[in-house]
TIGU-687206 format. One line per field, with one value per residue: residue number from 0; residue in one letter; x negated, y, z negated of N, C-alpha, C in turn. Coordinates in steps of 0.2 Angstrom, whole numbers, plus 5000, padded with zeros to 4 digits. Each point is the difference from the previous one (the first is absolute). Example, Ala and Ser with C-alpha at 12.3 -4.5 7.8 and 13.67 -1.06 7.14 Angstrom:
! TIGU-687206
pos <- c(0; 1)
code <- c(A; S)
n.c1 <- c(4934; 5002)
n.c2 <- c(4972; 5005)
n.c3 <- c(4961; 5004)
ca.c1 <- c(5004; 4996)
ca.c2 <- c(5006; 5006)
ca.c3 <- c(5000; 4999)
c.c1 <- c(4996; 5004)
c.c2 <- c(5006; 5005)
c.c3 <- c(5000; 4997)
***
This chain:
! TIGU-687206
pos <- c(0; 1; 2; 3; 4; 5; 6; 7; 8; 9; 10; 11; 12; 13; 14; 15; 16; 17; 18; 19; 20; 21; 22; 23; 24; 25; 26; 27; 28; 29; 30; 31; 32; 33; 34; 35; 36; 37; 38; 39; 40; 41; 42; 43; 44; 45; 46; 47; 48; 49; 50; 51; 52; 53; 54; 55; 56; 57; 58; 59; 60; 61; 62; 63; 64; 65; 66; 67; 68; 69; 70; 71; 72; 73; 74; 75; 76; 77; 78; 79; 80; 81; 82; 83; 84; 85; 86; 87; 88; 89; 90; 91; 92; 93; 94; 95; 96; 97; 98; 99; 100; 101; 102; 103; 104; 105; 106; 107; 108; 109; 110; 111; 112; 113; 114; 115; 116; 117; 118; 119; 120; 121; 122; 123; 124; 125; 126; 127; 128; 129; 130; 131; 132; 133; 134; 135; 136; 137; 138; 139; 140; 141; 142; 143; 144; 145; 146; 147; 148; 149; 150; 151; 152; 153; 154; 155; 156; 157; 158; 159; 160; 161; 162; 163)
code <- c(X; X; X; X; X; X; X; X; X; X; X; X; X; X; X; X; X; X; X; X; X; X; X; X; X; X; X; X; X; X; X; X; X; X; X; X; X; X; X; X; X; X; X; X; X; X; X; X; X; X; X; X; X; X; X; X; X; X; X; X; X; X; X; X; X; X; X; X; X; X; X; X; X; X; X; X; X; X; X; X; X; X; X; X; X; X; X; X; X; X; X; X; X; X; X; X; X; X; X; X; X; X; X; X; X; X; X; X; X; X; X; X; X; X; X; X; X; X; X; X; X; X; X; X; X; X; X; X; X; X; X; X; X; X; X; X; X; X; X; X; X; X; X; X; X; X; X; X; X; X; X; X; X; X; X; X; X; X; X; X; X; X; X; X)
n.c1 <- c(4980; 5003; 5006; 5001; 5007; 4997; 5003; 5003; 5001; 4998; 5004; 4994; 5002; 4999; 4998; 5004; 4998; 5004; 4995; 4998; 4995; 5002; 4994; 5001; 5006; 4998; 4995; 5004; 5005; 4997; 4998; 5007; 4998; 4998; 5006; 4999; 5004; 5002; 5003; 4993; 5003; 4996; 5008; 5000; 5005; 5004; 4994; 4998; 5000; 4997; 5001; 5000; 5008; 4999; 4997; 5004; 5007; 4998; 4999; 5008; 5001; 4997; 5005; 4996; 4999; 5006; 5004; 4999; 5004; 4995; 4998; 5000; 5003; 5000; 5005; 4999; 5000; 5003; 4996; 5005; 4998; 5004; 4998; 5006; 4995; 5004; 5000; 4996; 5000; 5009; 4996; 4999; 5004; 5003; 4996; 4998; 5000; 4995; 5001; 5001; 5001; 5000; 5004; 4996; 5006; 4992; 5001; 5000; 4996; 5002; 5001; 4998; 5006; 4999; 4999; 4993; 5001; 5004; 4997; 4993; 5001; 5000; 4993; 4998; 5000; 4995; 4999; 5000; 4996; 4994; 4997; 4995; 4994; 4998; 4996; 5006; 5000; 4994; 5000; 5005; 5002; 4999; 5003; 4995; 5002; 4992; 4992; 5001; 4995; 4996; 5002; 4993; 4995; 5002; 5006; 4998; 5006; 5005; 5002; 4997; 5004; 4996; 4995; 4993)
n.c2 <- c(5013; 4994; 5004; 4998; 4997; 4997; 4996; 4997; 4996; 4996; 5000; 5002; 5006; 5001; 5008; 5004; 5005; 5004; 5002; 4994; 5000; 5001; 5004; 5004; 5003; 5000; 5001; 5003; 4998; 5003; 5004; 5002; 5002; 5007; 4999; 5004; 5005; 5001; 5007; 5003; 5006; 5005; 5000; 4996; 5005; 4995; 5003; 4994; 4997; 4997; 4997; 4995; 4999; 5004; 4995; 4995; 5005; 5002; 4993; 5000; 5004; 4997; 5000; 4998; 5004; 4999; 5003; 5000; 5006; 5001; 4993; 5002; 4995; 5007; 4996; 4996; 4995; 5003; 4995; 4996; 5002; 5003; 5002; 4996; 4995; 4996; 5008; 5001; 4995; 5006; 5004; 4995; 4997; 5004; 5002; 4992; 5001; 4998; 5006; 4998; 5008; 4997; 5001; 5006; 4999; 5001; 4995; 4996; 4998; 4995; 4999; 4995; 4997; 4994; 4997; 4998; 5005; 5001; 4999; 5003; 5008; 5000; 4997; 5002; 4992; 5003; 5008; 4997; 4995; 5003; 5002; 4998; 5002; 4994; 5007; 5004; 4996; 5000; 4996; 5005; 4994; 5002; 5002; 4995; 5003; 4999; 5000; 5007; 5000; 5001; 5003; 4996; 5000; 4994; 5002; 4996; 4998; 4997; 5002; 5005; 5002; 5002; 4994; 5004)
n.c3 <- c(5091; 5001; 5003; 4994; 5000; 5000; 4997; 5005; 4995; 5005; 5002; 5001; 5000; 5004; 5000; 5003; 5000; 5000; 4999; 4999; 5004; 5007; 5001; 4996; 5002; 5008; 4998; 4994; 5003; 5003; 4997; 5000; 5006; 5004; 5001; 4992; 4999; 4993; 5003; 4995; 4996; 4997; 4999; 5005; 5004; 5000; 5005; 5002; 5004; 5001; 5007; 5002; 5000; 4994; 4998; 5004; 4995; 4994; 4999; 4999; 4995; 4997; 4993; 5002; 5004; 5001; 4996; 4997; 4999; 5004; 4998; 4995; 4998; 5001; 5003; 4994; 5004; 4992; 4995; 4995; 4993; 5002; 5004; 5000; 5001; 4999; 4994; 4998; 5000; 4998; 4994; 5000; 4999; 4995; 4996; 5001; 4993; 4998; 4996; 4996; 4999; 4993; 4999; 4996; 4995; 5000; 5004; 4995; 5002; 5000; 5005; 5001; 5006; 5004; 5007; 4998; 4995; 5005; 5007; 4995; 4999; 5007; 5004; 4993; 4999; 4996; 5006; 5004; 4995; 4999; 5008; 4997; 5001; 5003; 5006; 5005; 5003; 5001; 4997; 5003; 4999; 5006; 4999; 5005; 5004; 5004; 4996; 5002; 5003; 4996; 5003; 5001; 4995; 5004; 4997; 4998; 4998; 4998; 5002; 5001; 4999; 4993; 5003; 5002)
ca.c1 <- c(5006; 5003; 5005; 5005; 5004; 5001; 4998; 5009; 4998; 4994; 4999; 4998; 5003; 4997; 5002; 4994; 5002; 5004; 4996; 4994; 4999; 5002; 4996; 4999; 5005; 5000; 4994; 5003; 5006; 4994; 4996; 5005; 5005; 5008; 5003; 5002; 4997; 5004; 4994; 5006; 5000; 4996; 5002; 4998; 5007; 4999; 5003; 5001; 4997; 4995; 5000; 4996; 5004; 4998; 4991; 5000; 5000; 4992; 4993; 5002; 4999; 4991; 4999; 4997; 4997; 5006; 5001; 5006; 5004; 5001; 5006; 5002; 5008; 5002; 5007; 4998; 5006; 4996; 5004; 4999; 4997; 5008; 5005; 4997; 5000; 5006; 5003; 4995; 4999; 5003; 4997; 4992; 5004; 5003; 4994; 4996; 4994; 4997; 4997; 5002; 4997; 5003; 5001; 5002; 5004; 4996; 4998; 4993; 4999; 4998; 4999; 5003; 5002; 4999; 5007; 5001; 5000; 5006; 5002; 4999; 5005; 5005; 5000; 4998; 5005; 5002; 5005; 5006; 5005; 4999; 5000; 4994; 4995; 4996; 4995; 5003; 5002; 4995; 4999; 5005; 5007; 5005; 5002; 5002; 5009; 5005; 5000; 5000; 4992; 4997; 4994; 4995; 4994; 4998; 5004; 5005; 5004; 5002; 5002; 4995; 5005; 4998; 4997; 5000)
ca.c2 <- c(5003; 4995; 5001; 4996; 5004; 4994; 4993; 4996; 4994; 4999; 5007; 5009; 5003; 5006; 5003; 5006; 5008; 5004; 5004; 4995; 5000; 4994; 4992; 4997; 4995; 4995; 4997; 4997; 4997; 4995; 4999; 4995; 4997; 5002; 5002; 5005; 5004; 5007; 5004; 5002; 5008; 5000; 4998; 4992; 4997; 4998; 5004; 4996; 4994; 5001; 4993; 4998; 5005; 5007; 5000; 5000; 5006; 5006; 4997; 5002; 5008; 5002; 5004; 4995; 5006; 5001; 4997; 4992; 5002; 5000; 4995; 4995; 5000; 5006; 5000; 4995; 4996; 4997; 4996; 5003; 4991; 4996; 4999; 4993; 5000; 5001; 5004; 5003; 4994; 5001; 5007; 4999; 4997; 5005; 5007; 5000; 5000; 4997; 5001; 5002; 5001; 5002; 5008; 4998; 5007; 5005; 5004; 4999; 4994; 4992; 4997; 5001; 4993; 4999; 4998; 4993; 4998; 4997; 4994; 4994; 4998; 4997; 4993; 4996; 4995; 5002; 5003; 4996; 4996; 5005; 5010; 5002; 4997; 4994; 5001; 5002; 4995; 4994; 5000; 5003; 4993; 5000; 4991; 4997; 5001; 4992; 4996; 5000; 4997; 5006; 4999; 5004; 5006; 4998; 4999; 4993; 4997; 4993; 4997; 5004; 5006; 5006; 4999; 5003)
ca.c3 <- c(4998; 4997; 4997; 4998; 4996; 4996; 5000; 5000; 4998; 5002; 5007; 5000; 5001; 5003; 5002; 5004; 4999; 5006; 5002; 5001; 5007; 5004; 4998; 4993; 4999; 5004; 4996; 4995; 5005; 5004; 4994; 4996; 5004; 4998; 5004; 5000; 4995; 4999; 5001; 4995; 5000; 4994; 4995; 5002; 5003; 5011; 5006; 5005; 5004; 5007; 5001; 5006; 5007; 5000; 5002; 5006; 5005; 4998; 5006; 5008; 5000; 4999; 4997; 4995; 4992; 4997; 4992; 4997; 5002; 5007; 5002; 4995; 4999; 4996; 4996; 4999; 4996; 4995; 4998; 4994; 4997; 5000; 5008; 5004; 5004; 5005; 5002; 5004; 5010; 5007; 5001; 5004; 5009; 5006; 5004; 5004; 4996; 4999; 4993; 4997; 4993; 4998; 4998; 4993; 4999; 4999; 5006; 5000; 5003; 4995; 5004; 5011; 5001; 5005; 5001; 5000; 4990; 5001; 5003; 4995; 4996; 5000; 5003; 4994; 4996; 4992; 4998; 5001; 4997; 4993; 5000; 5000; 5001; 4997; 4991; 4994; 4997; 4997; 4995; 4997; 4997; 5006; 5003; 5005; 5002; 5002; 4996; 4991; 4998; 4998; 5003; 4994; 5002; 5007; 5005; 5002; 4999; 5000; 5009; 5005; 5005; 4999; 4999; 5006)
c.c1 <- c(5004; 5004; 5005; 5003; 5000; 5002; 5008; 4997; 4993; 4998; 4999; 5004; 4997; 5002; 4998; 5003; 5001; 4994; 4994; 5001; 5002; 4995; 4999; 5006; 4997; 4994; 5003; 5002; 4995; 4997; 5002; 5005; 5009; 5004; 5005; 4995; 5006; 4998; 5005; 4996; 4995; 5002; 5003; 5007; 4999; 5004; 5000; 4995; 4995; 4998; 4995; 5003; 4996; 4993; 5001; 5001; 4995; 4996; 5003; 5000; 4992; 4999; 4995; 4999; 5006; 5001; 5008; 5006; 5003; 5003; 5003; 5009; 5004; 5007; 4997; 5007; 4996; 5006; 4996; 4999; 5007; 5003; 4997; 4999; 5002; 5001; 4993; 4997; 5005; 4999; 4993; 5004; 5004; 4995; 4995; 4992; 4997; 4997; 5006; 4996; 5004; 4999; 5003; 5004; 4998; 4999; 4991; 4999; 4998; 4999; 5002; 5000; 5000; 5005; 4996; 4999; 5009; 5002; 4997; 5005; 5009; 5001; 4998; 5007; 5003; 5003; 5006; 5006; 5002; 5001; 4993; 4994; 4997; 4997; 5005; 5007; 4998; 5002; 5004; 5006; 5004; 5005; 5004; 5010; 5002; 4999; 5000; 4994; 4996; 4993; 4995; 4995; 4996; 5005; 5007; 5004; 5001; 5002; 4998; 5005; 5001; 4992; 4995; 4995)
c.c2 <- c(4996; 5004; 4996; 5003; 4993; 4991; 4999; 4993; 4999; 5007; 5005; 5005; 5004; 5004; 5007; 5006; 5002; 5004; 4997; 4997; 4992; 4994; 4999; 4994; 4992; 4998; 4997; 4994; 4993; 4995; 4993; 4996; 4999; 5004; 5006; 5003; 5004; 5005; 5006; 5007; 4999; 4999; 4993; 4999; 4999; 5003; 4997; 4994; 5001; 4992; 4998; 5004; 5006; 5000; 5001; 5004; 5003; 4999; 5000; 5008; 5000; 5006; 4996; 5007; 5000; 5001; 4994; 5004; 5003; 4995; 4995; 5001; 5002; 4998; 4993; 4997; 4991; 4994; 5001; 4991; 4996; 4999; 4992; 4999; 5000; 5006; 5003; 4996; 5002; 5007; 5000; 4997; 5007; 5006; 4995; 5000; 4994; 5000; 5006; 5003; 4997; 5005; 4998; 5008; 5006; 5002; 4997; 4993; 4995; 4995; 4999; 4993; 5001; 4996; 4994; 4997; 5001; 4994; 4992; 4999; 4996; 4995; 4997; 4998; 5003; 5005; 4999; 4999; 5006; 5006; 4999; 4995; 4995; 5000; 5003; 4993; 4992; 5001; 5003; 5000; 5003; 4990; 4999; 4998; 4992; 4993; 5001; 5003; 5008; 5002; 5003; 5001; 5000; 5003; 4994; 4998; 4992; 4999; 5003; 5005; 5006; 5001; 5005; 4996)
c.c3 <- c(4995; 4994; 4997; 4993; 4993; 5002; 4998; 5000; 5001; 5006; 5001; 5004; 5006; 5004; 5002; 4999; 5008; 5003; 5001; 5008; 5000; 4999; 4995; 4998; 5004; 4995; 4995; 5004; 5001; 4991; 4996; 5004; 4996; 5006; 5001; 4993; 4997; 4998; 4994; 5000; 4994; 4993; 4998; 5002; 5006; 5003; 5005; 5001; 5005; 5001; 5005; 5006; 5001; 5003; 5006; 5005; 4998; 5009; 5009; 5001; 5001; 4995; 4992; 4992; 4999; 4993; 4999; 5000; 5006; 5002; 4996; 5001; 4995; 4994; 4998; 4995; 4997; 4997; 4992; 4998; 4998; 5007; 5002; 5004; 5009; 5004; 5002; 5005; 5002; 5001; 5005; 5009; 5001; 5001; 5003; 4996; 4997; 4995; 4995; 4992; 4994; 4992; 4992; 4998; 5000; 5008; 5004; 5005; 4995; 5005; 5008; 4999; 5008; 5003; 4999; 4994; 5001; 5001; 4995; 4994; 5001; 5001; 4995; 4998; 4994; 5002; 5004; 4995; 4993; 5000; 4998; 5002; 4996; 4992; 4992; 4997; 4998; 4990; 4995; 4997; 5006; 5002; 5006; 5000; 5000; 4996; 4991; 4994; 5002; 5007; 4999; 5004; 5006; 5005; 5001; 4995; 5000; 5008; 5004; 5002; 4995; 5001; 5006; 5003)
***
């Protein structure tokens, strides 16, 4: 099947139709080892989610021939390529999710974030000091707060404290 909507940097996109059976989604899931899926209408907008929690109730029901709308997570609450990430780590701690889609003005899927492409992103050093990621500030005349000095294409600086 290998449903995908396309390539967010390095990262494939995948995703399942509302109408495509439960295994198909678990097989995809399984496939790529992924822990969710967003599940979109035939005109590529998202109708919802379908997760590992979902598998589990499909298999405590015994409804395996199920379809992906039988249990998917109907009202889907998405994050767009500008919500920080802050705000959707507190969108993910108050419903309780682990996956977020995020959603482009069209209504379309561009990608999903996890709570742990969260959690890296905060415990990294650079986006502490910068708002962004390592890789997005190697090499880029960003300069170290504390000593001055450019930190380059490695990462490091003159004193180590913009360094990762």
């Amino acid at each position: 099947m290998d449903l995908t909507v396309g390539i967010i940097g390095n990262k494939v996109v995948h995703v399942i139709k509302e109408n495509d059976s439960i295994k198909d989604a678990a097989e995809e899931m399984k496939k790529h080892n992924l822990g969710a899926l967003v599940v979109i209408d035939e005109t590529g907008k998202v109708t919802g989610i379908i997760t590992e929690r979902d598998l589990v109730k499909v298999v405590a029901d015994g409804k395996i021939d199920a379809k992906v709308k039988d249990y998917m997570t109907k009202n889907v609450i998405g994050v767009t390529e500008e919500t920080p990430v802050t705000d959707a780590l507190d969108v993910m701690l108050d419903h309780g999710f682990r996956h977020l889609p995020i959603i482009g003005k069209d209504g379309k899927v561009i990608g999903i974030v996890s709570i742990r492409d969260l959690s890296k992103a905060i415990l990294d050093p650079h986006f502490f000091q910068f708002k962004k990621g390592a890789e997005e500030v190697k090499g880029t005349g960003y300069i170290c707060p504390v000593c001055g000095m450019e930190i380059d294409e490695y990462g490091y600086c003159g004193c180590g404290a913009g360094s990762g």
